[in-house]
C-alpha positions in Angstrom: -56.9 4.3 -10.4 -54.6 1.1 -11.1 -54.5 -0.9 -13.8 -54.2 -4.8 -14.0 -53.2 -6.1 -17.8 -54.3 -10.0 -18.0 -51.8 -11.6 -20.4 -50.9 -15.6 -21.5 -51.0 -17.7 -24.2 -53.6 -18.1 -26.1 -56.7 -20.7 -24.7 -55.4 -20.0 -21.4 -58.2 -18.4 -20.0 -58.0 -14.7 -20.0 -61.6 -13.7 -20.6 -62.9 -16.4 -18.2 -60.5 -14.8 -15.8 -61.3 -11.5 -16.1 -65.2 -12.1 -15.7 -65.1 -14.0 -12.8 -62.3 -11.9 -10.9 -64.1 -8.5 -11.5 -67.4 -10.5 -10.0 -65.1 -11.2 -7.0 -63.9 -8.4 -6.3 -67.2 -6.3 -6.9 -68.7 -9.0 -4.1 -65.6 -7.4 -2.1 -67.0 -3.9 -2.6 -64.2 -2.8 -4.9 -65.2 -0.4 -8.0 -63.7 -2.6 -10.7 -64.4 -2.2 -14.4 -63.4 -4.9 -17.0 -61.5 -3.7 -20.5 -61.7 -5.3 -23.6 -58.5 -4.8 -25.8 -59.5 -7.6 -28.4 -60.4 -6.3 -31.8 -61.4 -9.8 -32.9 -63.4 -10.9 -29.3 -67.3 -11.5 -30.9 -68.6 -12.9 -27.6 -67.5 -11.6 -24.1 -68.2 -13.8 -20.6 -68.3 -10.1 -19.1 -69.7 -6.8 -19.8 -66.8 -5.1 -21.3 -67.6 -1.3 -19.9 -65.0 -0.2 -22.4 -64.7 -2.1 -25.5 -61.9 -2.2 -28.1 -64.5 -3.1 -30.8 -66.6 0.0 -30.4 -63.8 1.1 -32.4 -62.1 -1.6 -34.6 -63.4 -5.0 -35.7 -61.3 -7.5 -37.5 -64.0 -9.1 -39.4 -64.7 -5.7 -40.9 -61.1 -5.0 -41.7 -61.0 -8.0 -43.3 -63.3 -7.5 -45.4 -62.4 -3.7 -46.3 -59.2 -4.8 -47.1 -59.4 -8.0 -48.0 -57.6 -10.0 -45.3 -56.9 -13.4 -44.0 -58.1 -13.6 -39.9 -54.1 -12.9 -39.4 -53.7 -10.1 -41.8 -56.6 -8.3 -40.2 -55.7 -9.3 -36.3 -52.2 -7.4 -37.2 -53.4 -4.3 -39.0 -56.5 -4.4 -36.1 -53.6 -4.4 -33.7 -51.4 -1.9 -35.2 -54.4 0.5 -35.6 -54.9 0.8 -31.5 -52.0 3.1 -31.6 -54.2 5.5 -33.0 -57.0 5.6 -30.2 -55.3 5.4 -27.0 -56.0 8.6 -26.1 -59.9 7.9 -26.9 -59.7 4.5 -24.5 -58.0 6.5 -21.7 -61.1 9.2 -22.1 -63.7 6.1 -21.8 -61.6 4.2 -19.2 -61.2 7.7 -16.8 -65.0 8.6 -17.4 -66.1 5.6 -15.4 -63.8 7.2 -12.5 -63.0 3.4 -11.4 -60.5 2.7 -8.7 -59.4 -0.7 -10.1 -59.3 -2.2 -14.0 -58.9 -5.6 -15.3 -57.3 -4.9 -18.9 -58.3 -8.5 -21.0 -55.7 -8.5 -23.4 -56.0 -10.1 -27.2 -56.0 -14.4 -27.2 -53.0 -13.8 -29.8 -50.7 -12.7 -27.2 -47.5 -12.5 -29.0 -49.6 -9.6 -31.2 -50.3 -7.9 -27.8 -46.5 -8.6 -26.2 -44.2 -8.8 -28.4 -45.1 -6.2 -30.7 -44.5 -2.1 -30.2 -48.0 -1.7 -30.0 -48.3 -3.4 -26.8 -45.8 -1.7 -25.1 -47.2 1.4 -26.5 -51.1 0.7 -24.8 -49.4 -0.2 -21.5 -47.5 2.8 -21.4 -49.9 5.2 -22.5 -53.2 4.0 -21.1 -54.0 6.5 -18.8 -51.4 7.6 -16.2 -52.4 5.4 -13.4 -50.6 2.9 -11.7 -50.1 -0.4 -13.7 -49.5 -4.4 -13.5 -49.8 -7.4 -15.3 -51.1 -10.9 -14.2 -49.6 -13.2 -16.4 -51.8 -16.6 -16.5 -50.2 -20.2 -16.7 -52.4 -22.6 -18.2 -52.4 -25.1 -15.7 -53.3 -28.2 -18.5 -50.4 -27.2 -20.4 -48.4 -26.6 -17.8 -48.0 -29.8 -15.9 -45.6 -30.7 -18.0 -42.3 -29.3 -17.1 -41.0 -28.5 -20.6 -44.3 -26.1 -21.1 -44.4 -24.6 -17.5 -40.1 -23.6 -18.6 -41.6 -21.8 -21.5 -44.1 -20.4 -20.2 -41.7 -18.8 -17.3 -39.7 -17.5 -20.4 -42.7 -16.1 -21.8 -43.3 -14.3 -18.6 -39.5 -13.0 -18.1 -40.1 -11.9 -21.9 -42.7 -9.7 -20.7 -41.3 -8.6 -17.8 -38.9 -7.5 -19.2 -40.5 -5.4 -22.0 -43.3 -4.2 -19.8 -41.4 -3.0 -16.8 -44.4 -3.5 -14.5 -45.3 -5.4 -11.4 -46.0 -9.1 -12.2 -48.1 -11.3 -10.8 -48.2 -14.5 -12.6 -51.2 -17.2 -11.8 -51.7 -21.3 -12.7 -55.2 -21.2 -14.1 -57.3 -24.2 -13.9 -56.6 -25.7 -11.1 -60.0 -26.9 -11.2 -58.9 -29.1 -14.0 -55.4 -30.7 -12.6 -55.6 -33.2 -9.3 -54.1 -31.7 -6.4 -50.7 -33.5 -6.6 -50.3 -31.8 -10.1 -50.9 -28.1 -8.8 -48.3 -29.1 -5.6 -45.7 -30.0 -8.2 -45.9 -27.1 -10.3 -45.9 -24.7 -7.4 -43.1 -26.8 -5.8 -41.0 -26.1 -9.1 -40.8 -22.2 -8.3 -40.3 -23.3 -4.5 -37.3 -24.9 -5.8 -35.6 -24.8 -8.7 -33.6 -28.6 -8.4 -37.2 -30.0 -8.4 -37.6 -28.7 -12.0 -34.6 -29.8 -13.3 -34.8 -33.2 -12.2 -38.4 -32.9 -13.8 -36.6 -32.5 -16.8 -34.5 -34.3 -16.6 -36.6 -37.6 -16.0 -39.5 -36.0 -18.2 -38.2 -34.4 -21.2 -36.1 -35.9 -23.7 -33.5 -35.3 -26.6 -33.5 -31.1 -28.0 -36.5 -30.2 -25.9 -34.1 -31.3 -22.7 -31.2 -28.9 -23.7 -33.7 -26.4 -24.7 -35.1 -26.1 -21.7 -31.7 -26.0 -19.9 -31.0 -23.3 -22.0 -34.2 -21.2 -21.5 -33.6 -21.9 -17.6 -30.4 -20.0 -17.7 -31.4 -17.1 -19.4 -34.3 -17.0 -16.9 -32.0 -17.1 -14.6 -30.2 -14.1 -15.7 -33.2 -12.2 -16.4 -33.4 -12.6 -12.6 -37.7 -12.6 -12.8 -38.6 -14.2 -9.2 -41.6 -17.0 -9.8 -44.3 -17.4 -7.1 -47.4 -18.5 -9.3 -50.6 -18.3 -7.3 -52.7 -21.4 -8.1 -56.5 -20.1 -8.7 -59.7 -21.5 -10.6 -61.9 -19.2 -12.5 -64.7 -21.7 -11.8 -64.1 -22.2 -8.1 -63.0 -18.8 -7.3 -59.7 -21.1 -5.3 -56.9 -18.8 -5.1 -58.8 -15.3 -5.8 -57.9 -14.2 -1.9 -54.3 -14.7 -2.2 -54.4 -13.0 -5.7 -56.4 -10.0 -3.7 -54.2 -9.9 -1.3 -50.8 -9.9 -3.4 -53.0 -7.2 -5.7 -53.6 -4.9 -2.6 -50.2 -5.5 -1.4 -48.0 -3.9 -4.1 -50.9 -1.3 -4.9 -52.1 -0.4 -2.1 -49.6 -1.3 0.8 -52.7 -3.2 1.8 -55.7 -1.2 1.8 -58.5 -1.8 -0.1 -58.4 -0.1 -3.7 -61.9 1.8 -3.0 -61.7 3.2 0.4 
């Protein structure tokens, strides 16, 4: 079994994502199941076969305890420590060979708290990845896409796990846009002179700055431009998937 953790910011597409990429590759003949890990997710563009709110709501926690929406997304959050072991039972039972893990929308909750670390250490004892989505809207614009790949060497680095990082909605971006922000992990003197001509003042230094420690962290960049609404990209994704999981076989033989 190998396990795929979908992370980014928050609006940049995660669910969508997930639905449409476990469509794909069950139209490859793969046996994929999708995971819900967010307590406060009401409505689902996929059938979660293993959902974090069989076990924990946030509107009920904030009621119970009488909680503000981020009071009871942090105490939802801190709870999952407590029923790994139950998620790893429902996850195994389905015996899948591949799982899309749909992380919460609040991503710093997920990331950047122990709890995160925690799940993607503990969920079951199967091989493990993240796909770590750039929104492509947002990041057009060169001081976004720098914090976005500092968000993403964050992770990396508290993770430890194979990355595969993605520019979602492509659909939404003209195709100049998607070659520039591909072009700027090609080569990194096209994004600084993006900076340098596009962002101004603070946010020009800041980005410098963030760029170095990048740097340092030493995370390689190759997004992989793909559209949950055109399917553009999935192939590549499949093949980079089945590449570091596989040596390039398919994940159900």
């Amino acid at each position: 079994m190998n396990l795929v953790f979908i992370l980014g910011t928050a609006g940049s597409g995660k669910s969508t994502f997930t639905a449409k990429f476990t469509r794909y590759l069950e139209f490859n003949r793969e046996d994929v199941m999708a995971v819900n890990l967010d307590p406060g997710s009401i409505i689902l563009p996929y059938a979660a076969n293993v959902n974090i709110r069989d076990y924990i709501k946030v509107e009920e926690l904030m009621e119970d305890y009488g909680l503000g929406p981020n009071g009871g997304l942090m105490l939802a959050h801190d709870m999952m420590a407590e029923i790994v072991e139950d998620l790893s039972n429902d996850i195994e039972g389905f015996t899948p060979d591949v799982v899309l893990v749909d992380t919460p929308g609040q991503m710093e909750l997920f990331a950047f708290r122990n709890i995160g670390a925690q799940i993607a250490q503990n969920l079951t004892d199967s091989e493990k990845g993240v796909i770590y989505l750039f929104d492509g809207v947002i990041c057009k614009d060169p001081l976004n896409y720098v914090m976005n790949m500092f968000l993403a060497s964050a992770i990396n680095t508290r993770f430890l796990l194979p990355q595969f990082q993605v520019i979602s909605k492509t659909d939404l971006l003209e195709s100049y846009e998607v070659e520039e922000i591909v072009s700027w992990s090609e080569d990194s003197m096209l994004l600084e002179q993006a900076i340098d001509s596009r962002v101004t003042g603070m946010n020009r230094t800041i980005s410098q700055d963030m760029i170095e420690v990048i740097n340092r962290l030493g995370v390689d960049f190759a997004p992989i431009p793909v559209s949950s609404t055109t399917n553009e990209g999935f192939n590549y994704l499949y093949a980079e998937l089945l590449r570091v999981f596989t040596d390039g076989g398919k994940f159900t033989p």
